[in-house]
VOBA-1610 file (N, C-alpha, C; in pm, whole numbers, padded with zeros to 5 digits, always signed):
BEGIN
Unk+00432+13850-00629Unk+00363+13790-00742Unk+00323+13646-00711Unk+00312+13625-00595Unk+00279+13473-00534Unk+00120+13384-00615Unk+00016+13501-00582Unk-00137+13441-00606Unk-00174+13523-00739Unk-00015+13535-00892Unk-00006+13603-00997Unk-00070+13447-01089Unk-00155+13412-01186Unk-00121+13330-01270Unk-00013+13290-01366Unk+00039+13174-01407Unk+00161+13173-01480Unk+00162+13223-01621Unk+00057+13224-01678Unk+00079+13308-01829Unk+00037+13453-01792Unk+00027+13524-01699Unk+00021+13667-01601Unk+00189+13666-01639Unk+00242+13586-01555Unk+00384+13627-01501Unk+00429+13592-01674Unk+00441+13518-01753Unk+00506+13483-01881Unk+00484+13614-01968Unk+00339+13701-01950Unk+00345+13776-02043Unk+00427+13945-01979Unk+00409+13916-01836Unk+00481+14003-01800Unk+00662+13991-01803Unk+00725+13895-01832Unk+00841+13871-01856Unk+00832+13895-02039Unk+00770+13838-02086Unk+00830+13832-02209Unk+00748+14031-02284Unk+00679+14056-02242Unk+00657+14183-02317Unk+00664+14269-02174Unk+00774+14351-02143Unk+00762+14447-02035Unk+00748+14553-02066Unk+00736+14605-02177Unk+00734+14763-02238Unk+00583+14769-02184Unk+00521+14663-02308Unk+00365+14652-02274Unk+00303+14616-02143Unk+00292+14579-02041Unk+00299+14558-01896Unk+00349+14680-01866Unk+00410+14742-01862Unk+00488+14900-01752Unk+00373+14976-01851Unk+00324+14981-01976Unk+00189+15110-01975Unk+00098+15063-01959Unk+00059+14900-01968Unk-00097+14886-01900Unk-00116+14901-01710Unk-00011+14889-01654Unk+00027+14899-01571Unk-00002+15044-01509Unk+00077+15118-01534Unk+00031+15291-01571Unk-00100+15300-01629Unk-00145+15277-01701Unk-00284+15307-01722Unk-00368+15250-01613Unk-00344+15143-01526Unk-00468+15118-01477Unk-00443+15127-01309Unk-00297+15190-01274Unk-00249+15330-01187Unk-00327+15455-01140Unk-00369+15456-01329Unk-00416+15594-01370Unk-00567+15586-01286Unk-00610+15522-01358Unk-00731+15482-01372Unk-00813+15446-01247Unk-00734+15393-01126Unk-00700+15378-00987Unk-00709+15465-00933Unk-00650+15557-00948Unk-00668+15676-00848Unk-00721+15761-00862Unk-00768+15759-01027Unk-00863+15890-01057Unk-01011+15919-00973Unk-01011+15981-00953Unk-01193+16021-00903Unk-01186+15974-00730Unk-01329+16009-00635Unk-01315+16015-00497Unk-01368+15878-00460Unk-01333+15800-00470Unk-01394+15643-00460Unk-01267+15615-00334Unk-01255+15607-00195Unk-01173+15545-00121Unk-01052+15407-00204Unk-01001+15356-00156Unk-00930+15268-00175Unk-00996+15096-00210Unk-01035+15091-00060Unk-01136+14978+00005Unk-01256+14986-00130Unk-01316+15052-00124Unk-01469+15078-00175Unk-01441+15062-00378Unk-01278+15063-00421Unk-01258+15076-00568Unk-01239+14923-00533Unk-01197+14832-00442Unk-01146+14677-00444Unk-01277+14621-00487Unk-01408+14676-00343Unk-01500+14601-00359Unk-01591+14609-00507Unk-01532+14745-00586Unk-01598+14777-00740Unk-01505+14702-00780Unk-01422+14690-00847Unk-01360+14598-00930Unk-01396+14441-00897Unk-01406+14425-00745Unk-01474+14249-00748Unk-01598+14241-00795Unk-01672+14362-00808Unk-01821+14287-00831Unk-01795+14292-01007Unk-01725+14424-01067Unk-01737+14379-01225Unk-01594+14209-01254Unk-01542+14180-01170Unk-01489+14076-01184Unk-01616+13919-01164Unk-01687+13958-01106Unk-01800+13902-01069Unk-01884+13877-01186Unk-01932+13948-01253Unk-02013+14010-01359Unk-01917+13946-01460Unk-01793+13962-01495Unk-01724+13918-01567Unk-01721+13769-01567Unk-01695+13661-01436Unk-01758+13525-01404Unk-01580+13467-01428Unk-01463+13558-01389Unk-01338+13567-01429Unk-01292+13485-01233Unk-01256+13373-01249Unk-01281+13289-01117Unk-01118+13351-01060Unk-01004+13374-01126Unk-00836+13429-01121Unk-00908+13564-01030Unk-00987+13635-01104Unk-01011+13791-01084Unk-01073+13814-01008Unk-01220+13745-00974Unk-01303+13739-00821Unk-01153+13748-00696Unk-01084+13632-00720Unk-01006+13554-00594Unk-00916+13684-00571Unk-00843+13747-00684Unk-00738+13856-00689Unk-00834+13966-00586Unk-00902+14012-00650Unk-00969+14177-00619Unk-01072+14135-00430Unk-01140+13992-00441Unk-01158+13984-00308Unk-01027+13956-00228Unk-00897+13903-00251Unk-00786+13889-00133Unk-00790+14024-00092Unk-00737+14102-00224Unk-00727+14256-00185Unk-00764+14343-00108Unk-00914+14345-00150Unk-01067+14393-00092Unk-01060+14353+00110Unk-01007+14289+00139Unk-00966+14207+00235Unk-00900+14257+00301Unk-00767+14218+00236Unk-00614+14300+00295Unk-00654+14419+00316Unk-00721+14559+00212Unk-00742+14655+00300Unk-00862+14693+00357Unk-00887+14558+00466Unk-00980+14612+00549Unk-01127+14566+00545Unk-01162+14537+00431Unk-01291+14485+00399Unk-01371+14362+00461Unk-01455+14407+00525Unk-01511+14251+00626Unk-01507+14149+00521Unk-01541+14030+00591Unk-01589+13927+00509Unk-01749+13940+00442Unk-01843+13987+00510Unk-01962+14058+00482Unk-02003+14160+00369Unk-01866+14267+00403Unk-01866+14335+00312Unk-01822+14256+00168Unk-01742+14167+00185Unk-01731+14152+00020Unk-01805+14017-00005Unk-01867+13957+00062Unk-01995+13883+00010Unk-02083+13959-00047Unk-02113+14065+00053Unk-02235+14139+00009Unk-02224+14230-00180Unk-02100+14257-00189Unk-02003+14274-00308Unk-02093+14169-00395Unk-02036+14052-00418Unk-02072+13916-00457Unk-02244+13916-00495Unk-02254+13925-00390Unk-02483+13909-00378Unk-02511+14002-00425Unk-02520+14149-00488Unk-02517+14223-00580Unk-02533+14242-00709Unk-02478+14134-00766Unk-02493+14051-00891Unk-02555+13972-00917Unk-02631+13913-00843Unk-02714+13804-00843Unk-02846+13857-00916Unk-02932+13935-00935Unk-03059+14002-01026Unk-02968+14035-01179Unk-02851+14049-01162Unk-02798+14102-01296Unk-02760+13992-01376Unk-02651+13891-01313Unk-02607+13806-01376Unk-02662+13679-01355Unk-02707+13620-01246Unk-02806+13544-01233Unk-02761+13448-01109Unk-02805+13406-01026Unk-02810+13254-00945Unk-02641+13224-00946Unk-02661+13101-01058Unk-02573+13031-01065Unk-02435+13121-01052Unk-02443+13224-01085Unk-02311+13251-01126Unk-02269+13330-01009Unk-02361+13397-00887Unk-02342+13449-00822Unk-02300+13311-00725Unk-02364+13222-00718Unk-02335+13146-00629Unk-02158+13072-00657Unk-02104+13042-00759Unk-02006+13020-00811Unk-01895+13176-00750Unk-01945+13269-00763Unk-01844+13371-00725Unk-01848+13325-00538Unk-01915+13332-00499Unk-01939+13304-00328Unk-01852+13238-00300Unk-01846+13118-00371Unk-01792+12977-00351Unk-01614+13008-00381Unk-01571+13093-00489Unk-01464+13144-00508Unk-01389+13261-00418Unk-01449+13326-00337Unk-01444+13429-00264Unk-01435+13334-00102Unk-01524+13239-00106Unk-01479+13168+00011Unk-01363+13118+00022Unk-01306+13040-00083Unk-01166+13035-00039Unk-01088+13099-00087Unk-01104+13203-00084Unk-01000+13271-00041Unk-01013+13351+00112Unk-01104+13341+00156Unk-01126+13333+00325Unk-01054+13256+00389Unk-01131+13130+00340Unk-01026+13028+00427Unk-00887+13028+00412Unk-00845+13063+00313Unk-00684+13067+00290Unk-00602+13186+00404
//
């Protein structure tokens, strides 16, 4: 739970009933359907993207990463969004996704 935010970790301490089924639900929700592993990281970064959620870009690209995902590949993730959500905001995700490269 290292790169977890602290009201992440507070709400997961103080309500664990609730945390162990959103948890399970999104388990569920994870493994359902034929989407590889890799290829559900780089979907969840781009609607984290779309979302403009700077915690959630950094989370789902480390991930996206760890299993396997070039650096290319999850830029290209990133630049995807750019006709939808616009410029600025794509460029702001880039910039968030970079460091976590460098890290």
């Amino acid at each position: 739970m290292a790169h977890l935010p602290a009201p992440y970790k507070r709400f997961v301490k103080d309500y664990p009933d609730i945390d162990k089924a959103y948890s399970a639900l999104a388990q569920a929700c994870h493994q359902h359907g034929p989407l590889d592993e890799k290829t559900r990281r780089l979907v969840k970064l781009g609607i984290a993207v779309g979302l403009g959620s700077e915690g959630a870009v950094k989370s789902h690209a480390r991930r996206a990463l760890q299993l396997g995902a070039s650096r290319d590949e999850v830029e290209h993730a990133v630049l995807l969004a750019m006709t939808t959500i616009g410029f600025p905001a794509t460029i702001a995700a880039l910039e968030w996704v970079r460091e976590v490269v460098k890290s």
